[in-house]
Backbone as JSON, one array per atom type, in Angstrom:
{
  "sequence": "XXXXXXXXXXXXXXXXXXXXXXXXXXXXXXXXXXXXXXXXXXXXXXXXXXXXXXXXXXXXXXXXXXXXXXXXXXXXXXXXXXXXXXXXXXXXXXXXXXXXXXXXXXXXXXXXXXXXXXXXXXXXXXXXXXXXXXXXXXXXXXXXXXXXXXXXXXXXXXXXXXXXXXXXXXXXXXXXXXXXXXXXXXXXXXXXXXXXXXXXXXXXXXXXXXXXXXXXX",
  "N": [[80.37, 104.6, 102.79], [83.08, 105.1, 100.19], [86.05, 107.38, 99.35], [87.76, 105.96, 97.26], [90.76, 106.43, 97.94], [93.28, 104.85, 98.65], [94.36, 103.75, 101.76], [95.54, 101.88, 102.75], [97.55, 98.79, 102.47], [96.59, 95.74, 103.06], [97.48, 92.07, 104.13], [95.8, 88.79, 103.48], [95.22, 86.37, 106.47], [94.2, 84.11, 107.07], [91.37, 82.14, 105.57], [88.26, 81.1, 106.75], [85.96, 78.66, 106.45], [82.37, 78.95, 106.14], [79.56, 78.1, 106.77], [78.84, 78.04, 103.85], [79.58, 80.54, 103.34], [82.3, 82.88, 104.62], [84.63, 83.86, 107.2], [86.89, 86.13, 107.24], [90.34, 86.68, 107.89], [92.15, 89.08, 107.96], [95.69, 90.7, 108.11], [96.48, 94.39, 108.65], [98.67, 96.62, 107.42], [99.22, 99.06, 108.44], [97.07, 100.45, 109.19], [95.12, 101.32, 111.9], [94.09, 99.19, 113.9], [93.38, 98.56, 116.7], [91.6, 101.13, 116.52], [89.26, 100.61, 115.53], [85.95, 100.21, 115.24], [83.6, 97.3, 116.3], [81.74, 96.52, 113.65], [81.95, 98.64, 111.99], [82.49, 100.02, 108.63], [84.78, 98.55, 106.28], [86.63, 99.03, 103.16], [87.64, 95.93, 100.97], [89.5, 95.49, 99.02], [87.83, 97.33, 97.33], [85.91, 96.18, 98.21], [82.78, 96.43, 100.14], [82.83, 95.56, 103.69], [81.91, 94.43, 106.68], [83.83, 94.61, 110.27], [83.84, 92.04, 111.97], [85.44, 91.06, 114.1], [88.16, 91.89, 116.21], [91.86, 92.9, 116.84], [95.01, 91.8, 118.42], [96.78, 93.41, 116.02], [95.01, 92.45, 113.76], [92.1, 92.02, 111.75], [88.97, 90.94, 111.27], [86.13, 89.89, 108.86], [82.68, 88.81, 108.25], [82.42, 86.84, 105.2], [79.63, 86.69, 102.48], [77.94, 84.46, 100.78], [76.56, 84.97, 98.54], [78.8, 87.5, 98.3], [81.0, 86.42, 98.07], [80.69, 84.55, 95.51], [80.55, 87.4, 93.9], [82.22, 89.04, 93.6], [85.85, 89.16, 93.49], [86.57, 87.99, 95.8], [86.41, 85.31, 96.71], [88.21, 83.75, 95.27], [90.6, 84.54, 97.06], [93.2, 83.46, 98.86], [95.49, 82.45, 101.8], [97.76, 85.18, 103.04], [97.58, 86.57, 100.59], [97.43, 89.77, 99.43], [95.57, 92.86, 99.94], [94.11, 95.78, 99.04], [92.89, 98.44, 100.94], [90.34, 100.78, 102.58], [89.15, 102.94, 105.03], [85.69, 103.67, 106.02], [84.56, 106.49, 104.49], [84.27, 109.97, 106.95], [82.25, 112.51, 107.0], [83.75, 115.3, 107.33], [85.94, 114.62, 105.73], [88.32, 115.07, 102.82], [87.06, 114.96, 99.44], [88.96, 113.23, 97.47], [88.72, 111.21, 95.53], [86.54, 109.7, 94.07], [82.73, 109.39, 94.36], [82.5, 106.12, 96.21], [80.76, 103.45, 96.58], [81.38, 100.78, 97.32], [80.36, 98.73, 97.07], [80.62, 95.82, 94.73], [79.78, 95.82, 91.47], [81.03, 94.08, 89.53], [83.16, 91.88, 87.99], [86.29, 91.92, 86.52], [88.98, 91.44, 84.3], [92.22, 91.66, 83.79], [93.67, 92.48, 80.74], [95.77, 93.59, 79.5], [99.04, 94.91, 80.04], [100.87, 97.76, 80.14], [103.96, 99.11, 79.82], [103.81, 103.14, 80.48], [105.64, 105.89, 80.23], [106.52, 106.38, 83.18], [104.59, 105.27, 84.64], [101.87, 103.09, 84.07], [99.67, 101.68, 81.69], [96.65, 99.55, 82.04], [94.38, 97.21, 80.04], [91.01, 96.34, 80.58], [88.8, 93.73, 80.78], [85.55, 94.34, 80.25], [82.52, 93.39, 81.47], [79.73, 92.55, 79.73], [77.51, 93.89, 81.2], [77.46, 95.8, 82.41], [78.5, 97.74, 80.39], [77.86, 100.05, 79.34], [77.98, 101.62, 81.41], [80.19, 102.69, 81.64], [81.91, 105.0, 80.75], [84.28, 107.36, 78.68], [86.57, 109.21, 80.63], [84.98, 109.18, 82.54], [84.15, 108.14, 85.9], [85.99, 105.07, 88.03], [86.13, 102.25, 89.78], [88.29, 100.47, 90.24], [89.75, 97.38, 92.22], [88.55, 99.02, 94.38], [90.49, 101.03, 94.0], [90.44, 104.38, 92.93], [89.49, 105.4, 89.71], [90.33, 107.39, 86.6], [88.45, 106.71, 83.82], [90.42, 106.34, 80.49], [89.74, 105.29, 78.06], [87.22, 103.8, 76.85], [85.97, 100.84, 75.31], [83.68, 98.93, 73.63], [83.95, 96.04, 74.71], [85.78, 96.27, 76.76], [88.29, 98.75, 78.62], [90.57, 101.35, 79.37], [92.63, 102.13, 81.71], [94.79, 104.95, 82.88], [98.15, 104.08, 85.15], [99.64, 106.38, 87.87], [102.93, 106.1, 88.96], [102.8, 106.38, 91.84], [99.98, 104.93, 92.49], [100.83, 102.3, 91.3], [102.81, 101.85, 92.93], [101.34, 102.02, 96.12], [99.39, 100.37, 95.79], [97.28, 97.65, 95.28], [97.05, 97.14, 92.64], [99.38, 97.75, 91.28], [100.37, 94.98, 91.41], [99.44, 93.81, 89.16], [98.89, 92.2, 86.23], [98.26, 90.48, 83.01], [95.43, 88.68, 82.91], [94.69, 88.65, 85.47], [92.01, 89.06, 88.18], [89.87, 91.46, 88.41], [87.87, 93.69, 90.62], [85.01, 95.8, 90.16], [83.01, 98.44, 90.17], [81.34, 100.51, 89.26], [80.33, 104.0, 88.61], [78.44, 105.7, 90.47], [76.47, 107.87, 90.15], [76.14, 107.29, 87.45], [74.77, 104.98, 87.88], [72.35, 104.91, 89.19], [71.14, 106.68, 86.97], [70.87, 104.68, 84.82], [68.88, 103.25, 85.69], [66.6, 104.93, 86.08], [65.79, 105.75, 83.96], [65.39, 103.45, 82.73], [62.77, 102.57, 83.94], [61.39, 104.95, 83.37], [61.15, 104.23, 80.68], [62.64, 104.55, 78.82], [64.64, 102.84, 76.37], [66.96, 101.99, 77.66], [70.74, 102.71, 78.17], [72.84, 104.47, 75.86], [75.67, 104.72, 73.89], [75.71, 107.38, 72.27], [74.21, 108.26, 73.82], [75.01, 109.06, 76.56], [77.13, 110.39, 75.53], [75.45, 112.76, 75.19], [75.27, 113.62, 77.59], [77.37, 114.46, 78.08], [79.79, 112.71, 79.01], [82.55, 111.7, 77.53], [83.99, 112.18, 74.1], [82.6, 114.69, 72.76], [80.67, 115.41, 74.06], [78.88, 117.56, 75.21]],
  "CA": [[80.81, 105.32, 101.59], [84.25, 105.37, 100.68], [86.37, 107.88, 97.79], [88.5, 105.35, 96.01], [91.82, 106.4, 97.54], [94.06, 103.29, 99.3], [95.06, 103.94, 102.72], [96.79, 100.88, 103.99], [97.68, 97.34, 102.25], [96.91, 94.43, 104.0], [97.3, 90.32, 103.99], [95.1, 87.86, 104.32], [95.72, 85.5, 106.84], [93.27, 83.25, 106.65], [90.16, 82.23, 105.41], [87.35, 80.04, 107.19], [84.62, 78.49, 105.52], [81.19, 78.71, 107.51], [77.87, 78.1, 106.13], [78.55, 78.72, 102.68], [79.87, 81.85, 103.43], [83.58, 82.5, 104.99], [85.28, 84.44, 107.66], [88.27, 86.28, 106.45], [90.85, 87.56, 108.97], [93.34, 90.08, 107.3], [96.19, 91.96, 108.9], [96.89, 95.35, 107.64], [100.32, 97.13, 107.24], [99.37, 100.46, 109.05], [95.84, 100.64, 109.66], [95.2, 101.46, 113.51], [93.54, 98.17, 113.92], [92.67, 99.04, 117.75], [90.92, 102.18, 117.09], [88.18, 99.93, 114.74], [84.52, 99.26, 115.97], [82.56, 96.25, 115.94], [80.52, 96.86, 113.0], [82.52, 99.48, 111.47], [82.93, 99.44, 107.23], [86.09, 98.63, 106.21], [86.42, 98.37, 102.03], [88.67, 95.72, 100.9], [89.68, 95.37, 97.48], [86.83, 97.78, 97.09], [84.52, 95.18, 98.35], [82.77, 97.3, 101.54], [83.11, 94.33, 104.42], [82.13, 94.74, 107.76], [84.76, 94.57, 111.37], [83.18, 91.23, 113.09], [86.56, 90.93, 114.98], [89.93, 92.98, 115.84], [92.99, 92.97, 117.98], [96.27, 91.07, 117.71], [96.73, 93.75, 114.87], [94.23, 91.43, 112.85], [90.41, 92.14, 111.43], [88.19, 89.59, 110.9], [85.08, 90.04, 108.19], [82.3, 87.77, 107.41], [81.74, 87.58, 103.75], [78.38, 85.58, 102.74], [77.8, 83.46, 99.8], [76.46, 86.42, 97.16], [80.01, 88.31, 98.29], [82.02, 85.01, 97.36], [80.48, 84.69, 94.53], [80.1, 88.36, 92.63], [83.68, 89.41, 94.0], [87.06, 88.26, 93.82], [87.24, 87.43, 97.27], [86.53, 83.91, 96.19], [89.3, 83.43, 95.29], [91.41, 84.96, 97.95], [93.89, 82.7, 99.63], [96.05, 83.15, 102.54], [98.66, 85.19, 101.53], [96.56, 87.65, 99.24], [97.31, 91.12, 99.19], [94.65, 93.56, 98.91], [94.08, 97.05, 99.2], [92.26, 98.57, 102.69], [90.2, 102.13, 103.34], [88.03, 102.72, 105.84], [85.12, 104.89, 105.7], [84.72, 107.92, 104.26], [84.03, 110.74, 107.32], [82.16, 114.35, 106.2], [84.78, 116.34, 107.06], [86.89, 114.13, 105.19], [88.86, 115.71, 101.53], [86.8, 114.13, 98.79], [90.15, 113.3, 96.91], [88.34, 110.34, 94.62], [84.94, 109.9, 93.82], [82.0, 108.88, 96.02], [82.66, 104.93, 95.79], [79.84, 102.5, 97.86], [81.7, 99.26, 97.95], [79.01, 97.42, 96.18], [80.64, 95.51, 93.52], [78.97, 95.9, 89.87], [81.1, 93.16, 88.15], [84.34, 91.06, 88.05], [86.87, 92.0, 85.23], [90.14, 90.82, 84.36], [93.0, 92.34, 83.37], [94.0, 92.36, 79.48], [97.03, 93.9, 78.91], [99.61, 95.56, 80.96], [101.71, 98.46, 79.02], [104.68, 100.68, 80.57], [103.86, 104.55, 79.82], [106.18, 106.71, 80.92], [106.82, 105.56, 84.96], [103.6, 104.52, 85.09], [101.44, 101.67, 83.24], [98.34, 101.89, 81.23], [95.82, 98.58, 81.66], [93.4, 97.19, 79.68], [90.86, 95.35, 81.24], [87.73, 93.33, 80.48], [84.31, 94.88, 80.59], [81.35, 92.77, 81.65], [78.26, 93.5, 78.83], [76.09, 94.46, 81.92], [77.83, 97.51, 83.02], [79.65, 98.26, 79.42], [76.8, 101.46, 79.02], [77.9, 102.79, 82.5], [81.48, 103.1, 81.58], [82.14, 106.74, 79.94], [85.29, 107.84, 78.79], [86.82, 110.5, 81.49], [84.15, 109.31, 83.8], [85.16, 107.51, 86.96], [85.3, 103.79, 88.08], [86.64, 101.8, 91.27], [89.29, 99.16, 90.21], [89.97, 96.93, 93.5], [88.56, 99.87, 95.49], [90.99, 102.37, 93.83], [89.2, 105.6, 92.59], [90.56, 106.06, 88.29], [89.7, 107.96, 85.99], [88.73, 105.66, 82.37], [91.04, 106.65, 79.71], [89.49, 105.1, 76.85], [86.26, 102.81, 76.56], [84.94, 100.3, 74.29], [81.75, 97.98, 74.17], [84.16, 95.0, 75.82], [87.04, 96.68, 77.47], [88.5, 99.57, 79.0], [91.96, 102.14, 79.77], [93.02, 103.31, 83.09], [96.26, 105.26, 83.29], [98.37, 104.03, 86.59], [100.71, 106.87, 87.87], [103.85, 105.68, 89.8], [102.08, 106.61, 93.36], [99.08, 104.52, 92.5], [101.72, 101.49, 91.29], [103.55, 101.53, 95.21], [100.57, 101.82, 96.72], [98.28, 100.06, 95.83], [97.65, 96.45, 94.26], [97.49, 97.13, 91.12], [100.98, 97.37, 90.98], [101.13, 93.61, 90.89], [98.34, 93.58, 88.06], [99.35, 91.76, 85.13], [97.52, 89.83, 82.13], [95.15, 87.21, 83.38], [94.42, 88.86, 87.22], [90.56, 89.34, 87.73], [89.51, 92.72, 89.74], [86.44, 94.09, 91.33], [84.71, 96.79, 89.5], [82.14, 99.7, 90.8], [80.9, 101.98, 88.46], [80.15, 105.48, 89.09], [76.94, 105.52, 91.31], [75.74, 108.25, 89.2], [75.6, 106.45, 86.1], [74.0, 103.49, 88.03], [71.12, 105.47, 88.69], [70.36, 107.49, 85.76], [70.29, 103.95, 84.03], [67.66, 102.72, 86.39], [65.38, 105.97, 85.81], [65.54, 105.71, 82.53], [64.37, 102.36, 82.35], [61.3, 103.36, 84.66], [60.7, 106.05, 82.14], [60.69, 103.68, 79.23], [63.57, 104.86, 78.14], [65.1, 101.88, 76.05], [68.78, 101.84, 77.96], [71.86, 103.73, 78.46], [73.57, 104.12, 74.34], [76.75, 105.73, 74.05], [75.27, 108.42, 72.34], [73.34, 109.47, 75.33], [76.51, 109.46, 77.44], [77.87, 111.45, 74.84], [75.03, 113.82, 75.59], [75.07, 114.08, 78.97], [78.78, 115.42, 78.85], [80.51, 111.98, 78.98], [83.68, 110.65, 76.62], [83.88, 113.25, 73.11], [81.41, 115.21, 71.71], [79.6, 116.21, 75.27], [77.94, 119.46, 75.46]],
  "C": [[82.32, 105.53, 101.67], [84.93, 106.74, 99.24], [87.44, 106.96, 97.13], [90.03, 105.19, 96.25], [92.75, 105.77, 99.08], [94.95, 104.0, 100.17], [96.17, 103.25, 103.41], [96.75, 99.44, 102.42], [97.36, 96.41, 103.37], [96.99, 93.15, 103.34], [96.32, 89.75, 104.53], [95.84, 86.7, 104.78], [95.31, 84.41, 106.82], [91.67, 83.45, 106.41], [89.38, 80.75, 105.65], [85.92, 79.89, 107.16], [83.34, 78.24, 106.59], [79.67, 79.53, 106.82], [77.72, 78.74, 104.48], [79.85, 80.16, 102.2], [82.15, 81.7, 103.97], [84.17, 83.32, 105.78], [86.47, 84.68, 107.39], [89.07, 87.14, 107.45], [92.12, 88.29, 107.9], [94.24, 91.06, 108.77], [96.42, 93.01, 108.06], [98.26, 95.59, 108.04], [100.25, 98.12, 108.24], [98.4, 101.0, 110.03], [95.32, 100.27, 110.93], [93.94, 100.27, 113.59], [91.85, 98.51, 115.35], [91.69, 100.16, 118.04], [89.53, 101.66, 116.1], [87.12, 99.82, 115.98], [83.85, 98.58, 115.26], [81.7, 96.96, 115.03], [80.65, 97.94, 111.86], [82.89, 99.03, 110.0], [84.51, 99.56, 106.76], [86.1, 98.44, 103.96], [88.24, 97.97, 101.47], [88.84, 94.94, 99.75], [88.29, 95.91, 96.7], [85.45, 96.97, 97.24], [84.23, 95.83, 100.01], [82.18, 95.57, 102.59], [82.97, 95.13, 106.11], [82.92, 93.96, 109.29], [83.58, 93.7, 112.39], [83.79, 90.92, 114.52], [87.3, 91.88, 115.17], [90.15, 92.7, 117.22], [93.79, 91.97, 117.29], [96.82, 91.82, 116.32], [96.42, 93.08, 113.47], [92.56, 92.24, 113.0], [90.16, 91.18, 111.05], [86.72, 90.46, 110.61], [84.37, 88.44, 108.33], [81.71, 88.14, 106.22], [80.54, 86.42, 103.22], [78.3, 85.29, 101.34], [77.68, 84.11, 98.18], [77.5, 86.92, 96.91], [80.99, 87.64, 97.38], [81.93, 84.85, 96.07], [80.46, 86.1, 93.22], [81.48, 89.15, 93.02], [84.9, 89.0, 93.75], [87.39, 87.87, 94.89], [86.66, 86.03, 97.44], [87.57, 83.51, 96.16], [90.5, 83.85, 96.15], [92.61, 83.69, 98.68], [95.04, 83.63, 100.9], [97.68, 83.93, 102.11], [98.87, 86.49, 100.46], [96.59, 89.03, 99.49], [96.54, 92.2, 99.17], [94.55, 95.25, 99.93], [92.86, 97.47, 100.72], [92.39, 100.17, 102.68], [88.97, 102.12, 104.03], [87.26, 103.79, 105.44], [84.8, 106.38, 105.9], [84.05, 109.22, 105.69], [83.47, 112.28, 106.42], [82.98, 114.93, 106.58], [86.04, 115.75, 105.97], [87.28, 114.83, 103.54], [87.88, 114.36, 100.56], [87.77, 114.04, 97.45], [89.8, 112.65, 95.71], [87.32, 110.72, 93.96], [84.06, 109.04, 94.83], [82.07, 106.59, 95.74], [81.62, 103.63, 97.48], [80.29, 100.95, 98.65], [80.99, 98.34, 97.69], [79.39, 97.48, 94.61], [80.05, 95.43, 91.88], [79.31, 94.33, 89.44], [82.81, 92.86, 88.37], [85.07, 90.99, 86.81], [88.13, 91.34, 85.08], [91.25, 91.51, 83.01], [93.62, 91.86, 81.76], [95.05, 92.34, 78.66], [97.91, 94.86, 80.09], [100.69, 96.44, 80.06], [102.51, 99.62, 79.79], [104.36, 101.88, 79.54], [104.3, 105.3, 80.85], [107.19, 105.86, 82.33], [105.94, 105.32, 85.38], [103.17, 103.55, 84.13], [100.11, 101.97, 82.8], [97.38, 99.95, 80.88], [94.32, 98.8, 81.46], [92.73, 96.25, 80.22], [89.35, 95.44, 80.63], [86.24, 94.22, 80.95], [83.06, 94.77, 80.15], [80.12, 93.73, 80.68], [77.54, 94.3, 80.01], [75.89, 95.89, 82.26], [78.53, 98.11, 81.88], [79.21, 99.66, 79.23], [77.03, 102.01, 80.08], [78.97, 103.13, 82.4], [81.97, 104.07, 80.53], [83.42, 106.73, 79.62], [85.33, 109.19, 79.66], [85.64, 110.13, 82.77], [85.17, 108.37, 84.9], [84.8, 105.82, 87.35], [85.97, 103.59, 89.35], [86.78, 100.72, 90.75], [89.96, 98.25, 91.52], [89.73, 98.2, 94.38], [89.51, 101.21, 95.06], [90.24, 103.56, 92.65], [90.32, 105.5, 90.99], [89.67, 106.44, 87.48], [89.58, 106.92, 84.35], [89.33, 106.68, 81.43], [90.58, 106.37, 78.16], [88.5, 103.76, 77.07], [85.95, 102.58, 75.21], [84.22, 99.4, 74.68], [82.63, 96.77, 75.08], [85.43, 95.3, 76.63], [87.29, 97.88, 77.83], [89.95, 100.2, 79.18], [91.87, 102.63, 81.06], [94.36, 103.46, 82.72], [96.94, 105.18, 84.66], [99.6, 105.17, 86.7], [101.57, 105.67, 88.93], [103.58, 105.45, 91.14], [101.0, 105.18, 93.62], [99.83, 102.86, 92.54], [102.35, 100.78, 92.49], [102.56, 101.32, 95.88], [99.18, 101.29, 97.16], [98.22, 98.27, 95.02], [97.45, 95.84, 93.22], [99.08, 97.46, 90.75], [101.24, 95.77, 90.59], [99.69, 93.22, 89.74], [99.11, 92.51, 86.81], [98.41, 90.36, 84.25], [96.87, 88.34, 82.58], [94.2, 87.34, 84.69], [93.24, 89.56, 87.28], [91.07, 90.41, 89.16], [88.12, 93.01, 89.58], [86.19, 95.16, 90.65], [83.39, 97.3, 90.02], [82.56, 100.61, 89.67], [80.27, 103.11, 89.17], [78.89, 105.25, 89.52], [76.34, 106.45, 90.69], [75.06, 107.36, 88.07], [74.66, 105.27, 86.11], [72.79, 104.03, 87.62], [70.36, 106.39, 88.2], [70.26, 106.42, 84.46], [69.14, 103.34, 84.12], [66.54, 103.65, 86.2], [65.39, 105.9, 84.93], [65.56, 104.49, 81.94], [62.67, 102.18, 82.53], [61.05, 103.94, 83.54], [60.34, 105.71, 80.96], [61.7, 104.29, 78.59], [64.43, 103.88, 77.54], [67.41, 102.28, 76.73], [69.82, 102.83, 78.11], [73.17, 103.65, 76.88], [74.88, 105.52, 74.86], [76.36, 107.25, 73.8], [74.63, 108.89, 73.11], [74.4, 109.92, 76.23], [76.99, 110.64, 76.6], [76.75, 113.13, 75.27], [74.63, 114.73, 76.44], [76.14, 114.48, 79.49], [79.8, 114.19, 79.45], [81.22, 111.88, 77.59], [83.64, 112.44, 75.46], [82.99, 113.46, 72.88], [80.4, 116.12, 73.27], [79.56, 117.65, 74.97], [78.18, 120.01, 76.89]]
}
């Protein structure tokens, strides 16, 4: 379990293809490499990846064929930038929201718009998960915790402050650049019980009545 909010950057250094699947060694920028254990979750570009390797201030994941595919880390090359937090401890400040590292859905960025000293993007949003995305509720963009600013049935608003911009890699976002998306683990499953229940789906107006976007109670 992680909350959403980007401890370290790292690079990938390489990536080696094996059985489908692909071992991905990344160095990070900061992230105490040596104090990692075998086995330990690391989430990277909000994709939760587990520590097969370390040392040489290098980690090495393997990511398996499903990952490759429902992720952007398909496309990764060496090179590749991506965001890096390890997991969440209970004593730890829950600064974000609770974020699992189990991708939903692969979006891609729409529009990129300076506001203020920060940037407001719009980005694509897959039919499957469009009913879990609330206004004011929360999502996990490459692993970073934001709050949605404004939903509709195929797209979405996050506001980036300046902090989020430096530190994270959505700073180099811009029109075209697919990201990883995690919806609120609430919302997952209060769509799943209320399919069980016969409940035909998750409609805006129900969000609306459960105290998501305007109009909540």
């Amino acid at each position: 379990m992680f909350t959403g909010l980007i401890t370290d950057l790292g690079v990938v250094e390489r990536l080696d293809p094996r059985g489908g699947g692909a071992r991905i060694t990344i160095r990070p920028g900061a992230l105490p490499v040596d104090e990692l254990v075998l086995g330990e979750s690391v989430a990277c570009n909000g994709a939760c990846l587990t520590v097969v390797e370390r040392g040489g201030g290098r980690m090495s994941f393997d990511a398996v064929p499903e990952t490759l595919a429902r992720t952007t880390l398909g496309s990764w090359r060496s090179g590749t930038r991506v965001n890096l937090e390890r997991a969440l401890r209970l004593s730890d400040r829950l600064g974000g929201h609770m974020v699992q590292g189990h991708v939903d859905a692969v979006g891609k960025v729409l529009a990129r718009v300076a506001e203020g000293q920060g940037a407001r993007l719009t980005v694509s949003l897959p039919a499957a998960i469009a009913p879990l995305v609330a206004e004011k509720g929360s999502i996990a963009i490459d692993g970073v915790s934001l709050t949605v600013a404004r939903a509709l049935r195929d797209r979405f608003e996050v506001a980036l402050i300046p902090e989020t911009l430096s530190r994270t890699v959505l700073g180099d976002a811009a029109p075209g650049t697919p990201v990883n998306l995690e919806v609120d683990v609430v919302a997952r499953h209060v769509a799943r019980l209320r399919e069980f229940a016969g409940v035909a789906g998750v409609t805006e107006g129900s969000l609306k009545d459960w105290g998501y976007g305007e109009g909540g109670r």
